[in-house]
N, C-alpha and C positions, 0 to 999 in steps of 0.2 A: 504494500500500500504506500501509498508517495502522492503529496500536494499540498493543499491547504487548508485554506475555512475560508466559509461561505455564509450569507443569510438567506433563505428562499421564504419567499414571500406568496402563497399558495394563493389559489383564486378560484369561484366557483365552488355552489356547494354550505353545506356547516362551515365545512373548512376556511370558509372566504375569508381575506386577510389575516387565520394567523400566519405565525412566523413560525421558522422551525428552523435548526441549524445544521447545516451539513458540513461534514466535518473530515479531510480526509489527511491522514497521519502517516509518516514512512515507519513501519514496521512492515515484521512476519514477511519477508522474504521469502517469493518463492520460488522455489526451485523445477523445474520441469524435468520428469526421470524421460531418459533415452529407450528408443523402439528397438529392442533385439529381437524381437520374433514377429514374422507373420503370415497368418494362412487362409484364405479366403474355401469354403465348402464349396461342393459344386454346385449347380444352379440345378441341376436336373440328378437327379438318383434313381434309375428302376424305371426310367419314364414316365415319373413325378415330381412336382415342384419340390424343392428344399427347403423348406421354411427359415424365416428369417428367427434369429439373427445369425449372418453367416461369417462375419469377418470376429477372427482371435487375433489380439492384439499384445505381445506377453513387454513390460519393461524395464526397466533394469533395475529398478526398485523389489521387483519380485510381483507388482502387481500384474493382474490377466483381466481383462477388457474386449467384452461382446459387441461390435457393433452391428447395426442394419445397415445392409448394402443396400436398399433403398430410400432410405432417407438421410443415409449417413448422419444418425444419431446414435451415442453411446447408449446399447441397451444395459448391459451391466457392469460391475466392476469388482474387484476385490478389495481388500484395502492393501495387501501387498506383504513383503515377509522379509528382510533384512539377510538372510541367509539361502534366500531361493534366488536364483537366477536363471528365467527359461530362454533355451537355446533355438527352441522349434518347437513346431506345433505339426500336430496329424490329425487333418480329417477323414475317417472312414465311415462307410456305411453301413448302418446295426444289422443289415440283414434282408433276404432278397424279397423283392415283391413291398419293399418299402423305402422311404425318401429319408426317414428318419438317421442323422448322422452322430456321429460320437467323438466328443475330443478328446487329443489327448497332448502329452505337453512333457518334455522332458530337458534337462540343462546340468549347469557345471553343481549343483545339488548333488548328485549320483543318483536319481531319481527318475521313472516314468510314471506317469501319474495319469487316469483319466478324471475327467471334470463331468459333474451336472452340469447341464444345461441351463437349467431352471433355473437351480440357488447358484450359481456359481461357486461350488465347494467340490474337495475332491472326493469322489468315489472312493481311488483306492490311489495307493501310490506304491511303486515296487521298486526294490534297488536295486541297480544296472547291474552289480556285480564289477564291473568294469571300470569305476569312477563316475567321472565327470562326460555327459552325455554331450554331445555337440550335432549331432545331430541325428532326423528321423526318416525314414521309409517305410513303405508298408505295400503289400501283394494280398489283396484280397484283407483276410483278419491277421495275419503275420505283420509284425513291426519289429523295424529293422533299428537299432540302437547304433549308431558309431561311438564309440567309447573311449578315454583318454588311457586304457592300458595296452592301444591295438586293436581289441577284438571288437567283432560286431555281434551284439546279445541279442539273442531273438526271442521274442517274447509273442505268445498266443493270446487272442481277446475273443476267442470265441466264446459263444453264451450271451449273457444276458449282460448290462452294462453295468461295471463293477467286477467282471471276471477277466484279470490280466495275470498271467503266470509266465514265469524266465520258463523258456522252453529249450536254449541251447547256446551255443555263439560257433565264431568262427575265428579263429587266430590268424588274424589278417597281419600282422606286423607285429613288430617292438614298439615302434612310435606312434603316438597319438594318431586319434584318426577324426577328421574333423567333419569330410561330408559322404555322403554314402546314398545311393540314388538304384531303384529297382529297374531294371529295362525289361521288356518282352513280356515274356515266360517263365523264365528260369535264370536271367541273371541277373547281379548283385555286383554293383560298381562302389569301392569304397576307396576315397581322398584320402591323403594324411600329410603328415609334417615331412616326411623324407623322399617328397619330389616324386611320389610313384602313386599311379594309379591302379588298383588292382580289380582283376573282373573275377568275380567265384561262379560259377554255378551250382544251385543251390537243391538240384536233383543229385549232384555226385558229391556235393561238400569239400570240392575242390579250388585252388585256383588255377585257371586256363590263360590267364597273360598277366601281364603288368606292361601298362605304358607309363615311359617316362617322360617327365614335364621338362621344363630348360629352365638351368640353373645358371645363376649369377653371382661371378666371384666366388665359383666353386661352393658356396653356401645353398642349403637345402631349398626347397619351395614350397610353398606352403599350399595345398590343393584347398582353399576354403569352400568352394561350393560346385557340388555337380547335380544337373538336370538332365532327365530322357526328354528327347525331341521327339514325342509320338513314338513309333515303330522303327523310323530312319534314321537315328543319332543319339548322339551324346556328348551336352557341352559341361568343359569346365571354368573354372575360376580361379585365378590362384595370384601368389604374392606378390606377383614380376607384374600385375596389371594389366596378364595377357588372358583373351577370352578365346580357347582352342576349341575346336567342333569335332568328331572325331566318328571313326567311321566304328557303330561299338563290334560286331564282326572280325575284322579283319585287327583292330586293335593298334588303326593310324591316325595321325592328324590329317584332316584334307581340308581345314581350314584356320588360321590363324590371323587374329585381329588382337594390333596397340592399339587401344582406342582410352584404355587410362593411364593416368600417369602415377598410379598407387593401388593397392590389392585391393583386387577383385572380391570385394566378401560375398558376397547375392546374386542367385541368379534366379529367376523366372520363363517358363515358358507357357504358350498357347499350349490349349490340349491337344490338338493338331501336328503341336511341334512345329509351326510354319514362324512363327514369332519368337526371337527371347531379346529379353531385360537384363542389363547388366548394370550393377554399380557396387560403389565401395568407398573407399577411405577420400578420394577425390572430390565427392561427392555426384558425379556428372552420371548422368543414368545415359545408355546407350541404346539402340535400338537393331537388331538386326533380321533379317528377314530371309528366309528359302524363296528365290524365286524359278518360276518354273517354265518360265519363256525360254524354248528352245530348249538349251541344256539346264540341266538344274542344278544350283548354284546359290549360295550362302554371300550377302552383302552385307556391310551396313549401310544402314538405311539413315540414322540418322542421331542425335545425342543434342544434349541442354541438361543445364543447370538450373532445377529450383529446389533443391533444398542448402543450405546455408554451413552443414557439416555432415560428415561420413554418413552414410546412408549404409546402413545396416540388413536392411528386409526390403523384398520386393513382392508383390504376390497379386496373379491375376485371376480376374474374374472371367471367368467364358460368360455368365450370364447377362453382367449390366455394358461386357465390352469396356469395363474400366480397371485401372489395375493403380497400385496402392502402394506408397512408398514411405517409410519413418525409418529414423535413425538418431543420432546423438543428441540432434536441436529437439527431440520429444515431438515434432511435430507431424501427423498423418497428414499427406499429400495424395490427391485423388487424380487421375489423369484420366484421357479419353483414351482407352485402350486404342490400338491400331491394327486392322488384319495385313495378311501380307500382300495382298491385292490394296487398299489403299493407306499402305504406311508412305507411301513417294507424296501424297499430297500432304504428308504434315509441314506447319508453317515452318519459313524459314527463321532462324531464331533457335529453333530446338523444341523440347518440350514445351505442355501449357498446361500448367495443374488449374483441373477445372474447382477444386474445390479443396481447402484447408484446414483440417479440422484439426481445432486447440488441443495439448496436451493436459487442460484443466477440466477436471471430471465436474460436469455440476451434480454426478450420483454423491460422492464422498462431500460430509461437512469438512470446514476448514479454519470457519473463523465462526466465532459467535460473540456478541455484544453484553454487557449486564448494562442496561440503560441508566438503572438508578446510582450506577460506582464507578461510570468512566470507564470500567475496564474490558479489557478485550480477551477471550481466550482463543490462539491461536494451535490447529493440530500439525503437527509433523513429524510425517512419519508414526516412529513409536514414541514421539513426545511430546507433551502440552508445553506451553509456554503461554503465559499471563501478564498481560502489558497492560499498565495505567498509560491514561488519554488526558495529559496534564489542561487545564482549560486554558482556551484560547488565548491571548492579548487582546484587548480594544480593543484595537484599530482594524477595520473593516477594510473592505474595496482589494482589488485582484493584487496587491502589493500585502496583503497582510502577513505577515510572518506565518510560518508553519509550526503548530504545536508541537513540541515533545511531547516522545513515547518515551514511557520509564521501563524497562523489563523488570520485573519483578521476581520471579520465580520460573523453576522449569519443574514438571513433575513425568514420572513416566511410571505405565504399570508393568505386574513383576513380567508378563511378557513379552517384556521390550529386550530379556536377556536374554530371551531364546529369538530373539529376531521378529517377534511378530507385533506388527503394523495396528496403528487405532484405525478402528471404522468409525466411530463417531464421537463427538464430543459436544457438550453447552454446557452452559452457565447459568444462574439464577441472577433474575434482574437486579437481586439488591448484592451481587458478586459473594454472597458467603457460602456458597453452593454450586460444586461443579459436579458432572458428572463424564464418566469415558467409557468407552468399550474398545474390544477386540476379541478374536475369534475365541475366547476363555470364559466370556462374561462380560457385565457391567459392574463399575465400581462408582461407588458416591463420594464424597472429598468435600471436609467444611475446611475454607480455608480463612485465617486470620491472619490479615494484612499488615497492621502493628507489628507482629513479632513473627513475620514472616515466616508461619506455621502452614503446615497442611495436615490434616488427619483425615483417615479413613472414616468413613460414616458406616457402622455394623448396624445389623437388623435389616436389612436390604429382603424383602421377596425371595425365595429361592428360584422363582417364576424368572426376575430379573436377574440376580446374582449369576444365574449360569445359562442366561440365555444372550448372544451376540446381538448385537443393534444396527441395524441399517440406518438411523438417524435418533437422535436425541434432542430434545426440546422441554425448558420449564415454561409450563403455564404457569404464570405464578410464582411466589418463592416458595411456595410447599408442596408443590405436584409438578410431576417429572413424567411424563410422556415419552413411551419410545417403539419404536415400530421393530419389530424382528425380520430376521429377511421370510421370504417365499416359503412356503414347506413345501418340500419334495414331491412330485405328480406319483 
């Protein structure tokens, strides 16, 4: 918050001619988390619509973010977890003869996890066995794990959702392995830190090649991201800022594009495979296209810059033709997808993000007011913080001085040492009463500002004490209101 003070002079109504004072203060600083993951559902499952909401949005705070690819509005949110960080996101489908889809989400936690839908909470969550996940694949209900020990964990989700079991792995390497992409039928393409790409098939539990990447100054390469091009290909991504297209069969390069000047983290393609997306640490997202005039043949088509730092995640929608971009600046950028019949008419200039949507949740409370004490309680993260609204100076008109904020106090509850994030938080108008939550429960807090005191408030409902809060609000300084999330379908 940052400005000044104002007098508004209302009109029309009861309200005609009072006054009232608007008041704005520089505190509570905020901070926007960064987009490391994202995955768009399909538009169509089974030869039925997919219901919204279909974009997962994971950030580097540890919180996970539903939105509608239609209106591009935040359907839900978590409040986020200090100790999670998600790497990728899998959308699969529950099962044939229906549209209905299932998340799942795994990162440097050592964790695969599936999500409700509804409440946004997890189902279940399993240990890779392997470390630190980096990324996901899936064949049908098989999900494919890359893992920071080498191997790639293979994990079954068949059944009902809520049923994920380690089913086996494959010792792909010694070195980290960072992306990992299913082709065809039967084979399994996994990236890693030492410049090789290896193909297994996944009927013999074998590896049948390894191609190698180009290295610089004799130092490794980093494979950060590989995609199947439909049935015809497979592109990579790696740390030289080079994007190779590669024949998966034969196990050659037949196409190679510099087109950035820094590693390639994301790639994206059409379901068709006739389009991909590329960016990374440059921030520049690139465009390239299979054309099929005459010989067929892989160009780029075209490249711009609008995001402002590294670009993390890319992910297209087949169904709204738009495709989706976030990264370090926390902010989602929404673009006019392009096929490959007319990516040539895009403007000259580059890219045009049709639409930018803030990394400010308005789901999660953030700040709340005690009107009768000046004070402000502001949430972050796993911690409250409490600021006095010192009053004004006289002097009025657009030169008036800016108040001081006083910080007063920081408080946090006991699950701020296991990592985990407040969902909600208020205050009581006359400031002797706050209240918090997080995925543990709610806690009540009288606090005494004299002797810069906070105590627990005991005797709390066991209704409240153990149940999480999606928002919290005092009617009142003696009634406390608060909404629980969704209950499970």
């Amino acid at each position: 918050f940052a400005g000044g003070c104002a007098r508004l002079t209302l009109s029309g109504g009861q309200a005609a001619g009072a006054a009232m004072e608007v008041l704005r203060a520089r505190l509570c600083e905020w901070r926007p988390s960064g987009v490391d993951a994202l995955a768009v559902a399909p538009a169509i499952a089974n030869g039925l619509e997919v219901p919204e909401p279909r974009l997962a949005v994971g950030r580097s705070n540890g919180v996970v973010e539903l939105w509608d690819t239609t209106t591009w509005h935040l359907h839900s949110t978590t409040a986020g977890h200090t100790k999670r960080s998600i790497r990728s996101f899998l959308w699969v489908t529950a099962e044939e003869g229906s549209a209905k889809q299932r998340l799942f989400s795994a990162g440097l936690h050592r964790e695969v996890s599936e999500w409700d839908l509804t409440t946004l909470t997890q189902l279940v969550s399993v240990a890779s066995g392997g470390g630190p996940v980096w990324s996901l694949s899936s064949a049908g209900m098989r999900i494919f794990a890359a893992c920071e020990d080498g191997t790639i964990r293979i994990f079954s989700a068949e059944g009902e959702p809520g049923d994920l079991m380690l089913q086996g792995r494959l010792n792909v390497g010694k070195t980290r392995l960072l992306s990992v992409a299913y082709f065809g039928n039967d084979f399994l393409f996994a990236g890693g830190s030492d410049s090789r790409i290896a193909k297994w098939s996944m009927q013999t539990r074998t590896c049948e090649a390894a191609m190698q990447v180009e290295k610089a100054r004799g130092a490794e390469t980093l494979v950060w991201s590989l995609v199947a091009l439909g049935d015809h290909g497979l592109a990579s991504g790696d740390s030289l800022g080079l994007v190779h297209i590669w024949d998966p069969v034969a196990c050659v390069v037949r196409y190679r594009f510099a087109q950035h000047q820094a590693d390639v983290l994301t790639l994206a393609a059409s379901p068709d495979g006739s389009v991909l997306l590329s960016s990374g640490v440059d921030a520049k997202i690139s465009a390239f296209s299979k054309q099929s005039d005459g010989e067929e043949r892989w160009v780029s088509s075209n490249a711009g810059y609008s995001h402002t730092h590294d670009v993390r995640a890319i992910a297209m929608d087949a169904g709204s033709g738009k495709f989706v971009s976030g990264g370090v600046s926390g902010v989602l950028q929404v673009h006019q997808s392009r096929t490959a019949g007319s990516i040539k008419r895009w403007q000259k200039g580059g890219l045009k993000g049709i639409a930018q949507l803030s990394a400010l949740s308005p789901v999660l409370q953030t700040a709340s007011i005690a009107q009768g004490s000046r004070l402000m309680l502001c949430q972050r993260d796993a911690q409250l913080e409490l600021w006095y609204l010192q009053q004004p100076k006289p002097k009025e008109g657009p030169g008036a001085p800016m108040p001081e904020a006083q910080h007063v106090l920081r408080v946090s509850l006991d699950g701020a040492k296991e990592g985990r994030h407040l969902a909600a938080s208020a205050i009581a108008p006359n400031g002797q009463h706050f209240a918090a939550s997080d995925d543990a429960g709610t806690r009540l807090f009288q606090a005494n500002l004299e002797d810069l005191e906070v105590r627990r408030v005991r005797g709390l409902p066991s209704e409240i004490l153990n149940m999480p809060a999606r928002a919290l609000l005092f009617c009142g300084s003696g009634l406390l209101a608060s909404a629980p999330p969704p209950p499970p379908p």
